[in-house]
C-alpha atoms as one frame of an Amber mdcrd trajectory, in Angstrom:
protein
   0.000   0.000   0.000   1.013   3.860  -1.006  -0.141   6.373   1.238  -0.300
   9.648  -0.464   0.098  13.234   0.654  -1.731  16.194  -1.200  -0.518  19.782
  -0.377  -0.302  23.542  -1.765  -3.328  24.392  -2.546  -5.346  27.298  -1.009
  -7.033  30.605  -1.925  -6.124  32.281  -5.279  -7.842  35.339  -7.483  -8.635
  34.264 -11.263  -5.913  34.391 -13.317  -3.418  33.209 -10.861  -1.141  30.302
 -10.194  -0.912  27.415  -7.759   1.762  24.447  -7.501   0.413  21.083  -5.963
   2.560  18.615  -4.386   2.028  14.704  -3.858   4.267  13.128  -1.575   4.102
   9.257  -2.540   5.289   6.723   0.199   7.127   3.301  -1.880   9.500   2.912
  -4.574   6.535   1.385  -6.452   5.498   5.210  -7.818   8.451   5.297  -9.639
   6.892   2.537 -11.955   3.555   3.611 -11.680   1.489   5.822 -14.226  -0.023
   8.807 -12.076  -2.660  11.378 -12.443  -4.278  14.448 -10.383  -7.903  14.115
  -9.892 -10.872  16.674  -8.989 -13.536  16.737  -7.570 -16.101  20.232  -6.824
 -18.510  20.291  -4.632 -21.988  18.154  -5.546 -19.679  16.943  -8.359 -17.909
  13.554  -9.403 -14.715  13.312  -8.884 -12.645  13.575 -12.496  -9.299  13.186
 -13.652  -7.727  16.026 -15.266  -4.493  15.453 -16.196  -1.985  11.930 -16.065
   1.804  11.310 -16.631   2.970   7.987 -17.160   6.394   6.513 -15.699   8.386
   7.696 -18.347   6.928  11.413 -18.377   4.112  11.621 -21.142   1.637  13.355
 -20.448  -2.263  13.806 -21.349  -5.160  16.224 -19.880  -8.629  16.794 -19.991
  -9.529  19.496 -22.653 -10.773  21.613 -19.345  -7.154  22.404 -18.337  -4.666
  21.566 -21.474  -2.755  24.706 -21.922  -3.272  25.808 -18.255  -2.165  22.702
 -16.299   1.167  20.895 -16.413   1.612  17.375 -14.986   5.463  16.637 -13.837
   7.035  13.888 -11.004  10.187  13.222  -9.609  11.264   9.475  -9.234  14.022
  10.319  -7.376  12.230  11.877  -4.628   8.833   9.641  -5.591   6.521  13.105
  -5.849   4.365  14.160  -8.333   3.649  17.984  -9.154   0.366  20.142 -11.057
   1.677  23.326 -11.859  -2.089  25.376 -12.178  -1.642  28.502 -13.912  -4.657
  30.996 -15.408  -6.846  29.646 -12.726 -10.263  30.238 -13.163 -13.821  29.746
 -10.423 -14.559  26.532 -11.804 -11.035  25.115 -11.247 -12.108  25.716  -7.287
 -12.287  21.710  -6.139 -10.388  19.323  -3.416  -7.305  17.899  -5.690  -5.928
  14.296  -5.374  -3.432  12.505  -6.721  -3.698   8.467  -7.555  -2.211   6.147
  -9.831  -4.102   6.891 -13.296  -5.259   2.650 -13.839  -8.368   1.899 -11.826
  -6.434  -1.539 -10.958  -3.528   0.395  -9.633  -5.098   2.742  -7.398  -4.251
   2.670  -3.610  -6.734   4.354  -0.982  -6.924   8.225  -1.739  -4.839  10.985
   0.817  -6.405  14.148   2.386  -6.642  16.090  -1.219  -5.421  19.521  -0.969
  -8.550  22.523  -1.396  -7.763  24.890  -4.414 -10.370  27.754  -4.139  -9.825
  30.467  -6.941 -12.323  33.621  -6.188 -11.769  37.534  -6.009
């Protein structure tokens, strides 16, 4: 089992930038395709954007040319850069592995609130 941390999010005006953070306990991340997920309130939760072990990346058309997906193996984290943030990007973000059969059980999430 992986026990994941979320953290950086908080409150930001529209327009501006965030970076998340998830902390990944076990060498098995380094192997393991990742994503960040979403999920807003009265919403399901979605996945917005995934990186597989050897850096490729793919995101949901809701955040391509806003969001950027990175990780380091070495220190078994996995990053979101958020930048042009906008009201509906306001949700609790998680991080997982991006395979349904490879998930473990899901961290804290981190709350990203974007409002003037």
């Amino acid at each position: 089992q992986v026990r994941l941390v979320e953290s950086g999010g908080g409150l930001v005006q529209p327009g501006g930038s965030l970076r998340l953070s998830c902390a990944a306990s076990g060498s098995i991340f380094r192997i393991t395709g990742m994503g960040w997920y979403r999920q807003a309130p009265g919403k399901q939760r979605e996945l917005v954007a995934t990186i597989t072990s050897g850096g490729r990346t793919n995101y949901a058309d809701s955040v391509k040319g806003r969001f950027t997906i990175s990780r380091d193996n070495v220190k078994n984290t996995l990053y979101l850069q958020m930048n042009s943030l906008k009201p509906e990007d306001t949700a609790v973000y998680y991080c997982n592995a991006a395979i349904l059969t490879s998930m473990w059980d899901w961290g804290q999430g981190t709350q990203v609130t974007v409002s003037s």
